[in-house]
C-alpha positions in Angstrom: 77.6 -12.7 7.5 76.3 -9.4 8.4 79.1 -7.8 7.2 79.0 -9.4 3.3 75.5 -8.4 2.9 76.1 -5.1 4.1 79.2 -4.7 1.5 76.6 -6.9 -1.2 74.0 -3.7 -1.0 76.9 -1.5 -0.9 78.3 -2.4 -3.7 75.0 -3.0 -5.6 74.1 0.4 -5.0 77.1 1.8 -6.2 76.8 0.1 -9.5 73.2 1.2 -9.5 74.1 5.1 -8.9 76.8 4.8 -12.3 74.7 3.2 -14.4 72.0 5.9 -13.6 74.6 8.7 -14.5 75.5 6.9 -17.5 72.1 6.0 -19.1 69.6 7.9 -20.3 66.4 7.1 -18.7 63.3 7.1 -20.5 59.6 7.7 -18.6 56.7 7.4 -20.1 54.5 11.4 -19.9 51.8 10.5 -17.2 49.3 12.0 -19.7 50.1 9.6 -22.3 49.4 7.2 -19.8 46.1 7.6 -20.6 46.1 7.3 -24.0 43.5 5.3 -25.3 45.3 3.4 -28.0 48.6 2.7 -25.4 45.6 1.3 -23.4 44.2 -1.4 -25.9 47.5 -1.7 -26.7 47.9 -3.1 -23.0 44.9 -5.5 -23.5 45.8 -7.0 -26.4 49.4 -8.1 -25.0 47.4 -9.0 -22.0 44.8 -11.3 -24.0 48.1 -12.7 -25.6 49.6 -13.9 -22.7 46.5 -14.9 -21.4 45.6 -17.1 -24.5 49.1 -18.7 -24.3 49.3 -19.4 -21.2 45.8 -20.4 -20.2 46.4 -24.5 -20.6 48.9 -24.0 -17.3 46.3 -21.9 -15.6 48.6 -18.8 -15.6 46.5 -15.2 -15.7 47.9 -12.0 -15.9 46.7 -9.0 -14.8 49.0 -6.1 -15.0 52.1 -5.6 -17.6 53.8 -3.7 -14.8 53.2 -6.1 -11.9 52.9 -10.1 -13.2 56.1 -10.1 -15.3 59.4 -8.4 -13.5 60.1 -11.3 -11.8 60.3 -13.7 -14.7 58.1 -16.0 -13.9 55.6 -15.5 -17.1 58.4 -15.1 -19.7 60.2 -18.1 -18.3 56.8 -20.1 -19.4 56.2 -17.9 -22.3 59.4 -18.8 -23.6 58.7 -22.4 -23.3 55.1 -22.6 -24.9 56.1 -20.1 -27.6 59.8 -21.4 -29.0 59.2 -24.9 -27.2 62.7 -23.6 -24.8 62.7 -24.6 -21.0 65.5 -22.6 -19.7 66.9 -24.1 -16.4 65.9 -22.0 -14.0 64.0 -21.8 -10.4 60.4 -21.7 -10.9 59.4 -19.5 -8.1 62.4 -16.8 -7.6 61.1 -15.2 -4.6 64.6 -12.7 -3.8 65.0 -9.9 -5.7 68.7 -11.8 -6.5 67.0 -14.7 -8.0 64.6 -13.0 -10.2 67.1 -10.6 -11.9 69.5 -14.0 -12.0 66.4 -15.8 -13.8 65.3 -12.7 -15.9 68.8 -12.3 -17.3 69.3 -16.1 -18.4 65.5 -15.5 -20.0 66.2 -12.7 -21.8 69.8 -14.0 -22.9 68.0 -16.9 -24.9 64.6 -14.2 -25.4 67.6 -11.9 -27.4 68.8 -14.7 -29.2 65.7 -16.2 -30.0 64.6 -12.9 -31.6 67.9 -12.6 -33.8 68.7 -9.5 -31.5 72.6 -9.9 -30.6 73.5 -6.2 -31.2 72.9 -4.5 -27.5 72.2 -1.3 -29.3 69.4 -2.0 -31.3 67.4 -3.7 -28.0 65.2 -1.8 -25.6 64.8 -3.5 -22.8 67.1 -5.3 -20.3 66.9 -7.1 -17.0 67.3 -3.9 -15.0 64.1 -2.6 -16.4 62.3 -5.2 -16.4 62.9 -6.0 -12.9 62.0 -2.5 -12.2 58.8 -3.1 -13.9 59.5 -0.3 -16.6 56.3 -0.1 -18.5 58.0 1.0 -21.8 60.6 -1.5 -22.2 58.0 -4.2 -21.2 55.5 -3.5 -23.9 59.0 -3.1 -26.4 60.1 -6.7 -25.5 56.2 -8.4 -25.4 55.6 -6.4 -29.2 58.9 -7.7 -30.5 57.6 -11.3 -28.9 54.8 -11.2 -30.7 56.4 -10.1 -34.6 58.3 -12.8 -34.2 56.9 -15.9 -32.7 53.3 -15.1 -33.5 53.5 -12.5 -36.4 49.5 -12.9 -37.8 48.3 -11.7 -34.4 46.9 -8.0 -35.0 48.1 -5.6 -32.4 46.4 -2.0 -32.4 48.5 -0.2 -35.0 50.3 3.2 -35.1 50.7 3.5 -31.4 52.7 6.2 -29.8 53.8 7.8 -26.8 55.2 11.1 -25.2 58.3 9.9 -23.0 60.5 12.0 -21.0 64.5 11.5 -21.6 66.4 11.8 -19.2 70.0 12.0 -18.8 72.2 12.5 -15.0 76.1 14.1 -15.9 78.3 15.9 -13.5 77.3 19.0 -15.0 73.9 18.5 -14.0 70.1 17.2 -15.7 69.1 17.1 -19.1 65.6 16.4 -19.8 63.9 16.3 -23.4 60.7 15.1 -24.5 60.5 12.5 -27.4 58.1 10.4 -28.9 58.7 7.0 -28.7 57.2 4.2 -31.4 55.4 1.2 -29.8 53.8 -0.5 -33.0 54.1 0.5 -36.7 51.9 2.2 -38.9 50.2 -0.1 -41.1 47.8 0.3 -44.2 43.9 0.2 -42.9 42.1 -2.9 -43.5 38.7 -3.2 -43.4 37.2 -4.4 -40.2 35.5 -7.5 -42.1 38.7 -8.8 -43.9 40.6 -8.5 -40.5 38.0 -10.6 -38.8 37.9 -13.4 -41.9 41.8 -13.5 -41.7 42.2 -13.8 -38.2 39.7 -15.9 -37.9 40.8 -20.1 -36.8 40.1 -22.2 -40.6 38.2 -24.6 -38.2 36.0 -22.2 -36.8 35.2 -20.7 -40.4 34.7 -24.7 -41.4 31.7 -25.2 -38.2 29.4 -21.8 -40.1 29.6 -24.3 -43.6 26.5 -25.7 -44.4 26.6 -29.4 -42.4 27.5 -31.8 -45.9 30.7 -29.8 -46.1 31.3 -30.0 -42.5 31.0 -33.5 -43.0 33.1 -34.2 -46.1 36.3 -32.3 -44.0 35.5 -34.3 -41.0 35.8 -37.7 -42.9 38.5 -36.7 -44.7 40.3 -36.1 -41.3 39.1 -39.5 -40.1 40.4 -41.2 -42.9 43.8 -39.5 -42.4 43.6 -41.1 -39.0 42.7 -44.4 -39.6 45.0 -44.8 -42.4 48.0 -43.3 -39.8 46.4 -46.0 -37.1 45.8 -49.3 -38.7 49.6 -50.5 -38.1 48.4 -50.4 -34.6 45.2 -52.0 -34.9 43.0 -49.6 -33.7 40.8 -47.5 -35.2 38.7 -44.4 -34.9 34.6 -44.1 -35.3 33.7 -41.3 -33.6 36.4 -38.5 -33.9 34.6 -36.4 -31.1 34.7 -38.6 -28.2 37.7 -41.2 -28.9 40.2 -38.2 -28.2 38.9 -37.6 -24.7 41.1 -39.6 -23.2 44.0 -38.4 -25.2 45.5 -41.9 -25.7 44.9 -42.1 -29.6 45.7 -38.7 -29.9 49.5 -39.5 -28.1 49.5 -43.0 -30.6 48.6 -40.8 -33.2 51.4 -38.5 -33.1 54.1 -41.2 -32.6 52.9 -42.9 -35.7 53.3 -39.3 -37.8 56.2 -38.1 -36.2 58.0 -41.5 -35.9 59.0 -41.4 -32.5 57.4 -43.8 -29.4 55.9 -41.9 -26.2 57.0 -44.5 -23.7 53.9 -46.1 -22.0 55.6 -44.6 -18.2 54.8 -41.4 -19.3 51.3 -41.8 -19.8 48.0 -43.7 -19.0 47.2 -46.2 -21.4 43.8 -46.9 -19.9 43.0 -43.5 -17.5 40.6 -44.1 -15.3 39.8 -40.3 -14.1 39.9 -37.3 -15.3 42.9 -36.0 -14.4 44.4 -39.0 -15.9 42.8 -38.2 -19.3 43.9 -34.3 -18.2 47.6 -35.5 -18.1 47.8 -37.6 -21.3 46.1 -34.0 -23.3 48.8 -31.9 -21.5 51.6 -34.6 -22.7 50.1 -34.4 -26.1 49.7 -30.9 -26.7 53.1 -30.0 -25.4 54.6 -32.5 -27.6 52.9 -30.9 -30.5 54.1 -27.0 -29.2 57.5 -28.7 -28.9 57.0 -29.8 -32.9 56.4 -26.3 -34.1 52.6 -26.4 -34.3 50.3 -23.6 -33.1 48.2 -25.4 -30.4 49.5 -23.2 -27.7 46.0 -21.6 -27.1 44.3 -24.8 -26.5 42.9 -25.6 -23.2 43.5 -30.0 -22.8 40.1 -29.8 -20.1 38.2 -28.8 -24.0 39.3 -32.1 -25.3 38.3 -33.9 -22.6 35.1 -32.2 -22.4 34.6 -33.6 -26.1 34.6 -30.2 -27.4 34.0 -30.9 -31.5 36.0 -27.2 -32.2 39.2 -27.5 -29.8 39.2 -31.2 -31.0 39.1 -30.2 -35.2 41.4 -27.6 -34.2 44.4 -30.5 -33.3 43.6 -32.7 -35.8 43.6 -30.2 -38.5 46.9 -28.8 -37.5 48.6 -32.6 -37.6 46.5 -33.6 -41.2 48.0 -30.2 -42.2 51.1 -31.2 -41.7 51.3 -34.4 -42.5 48.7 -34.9 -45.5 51.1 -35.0 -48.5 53.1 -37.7 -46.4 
């Protein structure tokens, strides 16, 4: 057994050395490093991640050091385009993260409608080597596509050092490399309104239009839930649980969550937890944008995170 690994290494390493030769190798300048935009750059893809993945309790720290192993894209993936590719969830080998990172990545590509290996910069070898550059290229191109509205810092760019190994020798060149597009300046005030959650803007109404949108949701609600007999009289505490809001969904979407799967009558809080998490992934797995919602708001009867669900369903389904 000795013997294979040894050959394994050796043969990994030889692959490793022509690959170098053949590639040009890109490095960001250590003074760009520092640049201030590159840095808020950083933050905002870290705030991303952060915001996505906060319902499974999943923080990130570092762009360099939390995602080479797969791990976070794997559940990016997931909560973003609703995909749970079959792989380990903790690859602790360096084998079994670039095995899971390239089966992530394959359905990342396609995903992104990138098939043409010439136009993508990044790759599994990279990213396992925690390249900085081709991290922020693949979390940017994430971001266009499965969450376009979300305002990154704009015109961002760094020095990077080209590099390129031959027989003949070392050829180095510095480049500038384009992390996100220039865009037209916007007014700080209009990007605020526009980013800003249609619920959120609702709550600073005066309260008689808070209240008309509020009924109006109930009424959706009832009307969806009579069939069941049940009905709903206080939209900010009958939720909690999540059993309505499960019921709820099968009615609109026409499907039946089978009773196994959930707690019809939770008795604890990580019962009412669980039936949250079952609902909100259903809805992620329909297309809506509830992947920054934490289920402990719901059960804590929080009257935004709560709006913020049953807006994105009457959106939907209000013409129905």
């Amino acid at each position: 057994m000795e013997a294979d690994i040894f050959e394994y290494h050796k043969e990994e390493d030889t692959v490793d050395i022509k690959s170098f030769q053949e590639e040009k190798q890109k490095l960001i300048q250590p003074t760009a490093l520092k640049d201030p935009k590159l840095a808020k750059l950083k933050e905002a893809l870290v705030n991303w991640i952060n915001s996505t993945l906060k319902p499974e309790h999943i923080v990130v720290q570092s762009l360099e050091e939390d995602l080479y192993d797969g791990l976070v894209l794997h559940h990016m993936l997931s909560r973003l385009a609703g995909v749970d590719v079959p792989v380990e969830e903790m690859a602790l080998t360096s084998p079994a993260q670039i095995r899971k990172l390239g089966l992530v990545l394959e359905e990342l590509d396609q995903r992104l409608g990138l098939q043409d290996d010439s136009r993508i910069k990044w790759n599994v070898k990279l990213i396992h080597n925690k390249d900085l550059l081709a991290t922020i290229h693949l979390l940017v191109a994430m971001v266009r596509s499965f969450q376009p509205d979300l305002d990154l810092p704009p015109n961002v760019n760094v020095e990077v050092i080209v590099m390129e190994v031959s027989k003949s020798g070392i050829k180095s060149d510095v480049q500038t490399e384009v992390l996100t597009d220039e865009r037209e300046a916007v007014p700080e005030s209009l990007m605020k309104s526009e980013r800003e959650d249609p619920i959120e803007k609702l709550l600073k109404l005066e309260a008689h239009k808070v209240n008309t949108v509020k009924k109006a949701i109930l009424y959706f609600v009832n009307q969806n839930m009579q069939t069941l007999g049940l009905q709903v009289a206080d939209m900010d505490k009958q939720f909690a649980d999540g059993v309505i809001l499960l019921l709820l969904i099968g009615q609109l979407e026409g499907f039946f969550v089978p009773l196994c799967d959930f707690n019809l009558t939770p008795v604890n809080h990580s019962e009412m937890v669980h039936n949250v998490t079952l609902a909100l992934d259903l809805l992620n797995n329909l297309g809506l944008k509830v992947s920054s919602v934490d289920p402990q708001d719901i059960v804590s009867q929080d009257v935004t995170t709560t709006l913020k669900v049953l807006y994105a369903l009457f959106k939907k389904h209000k013409g129905k």
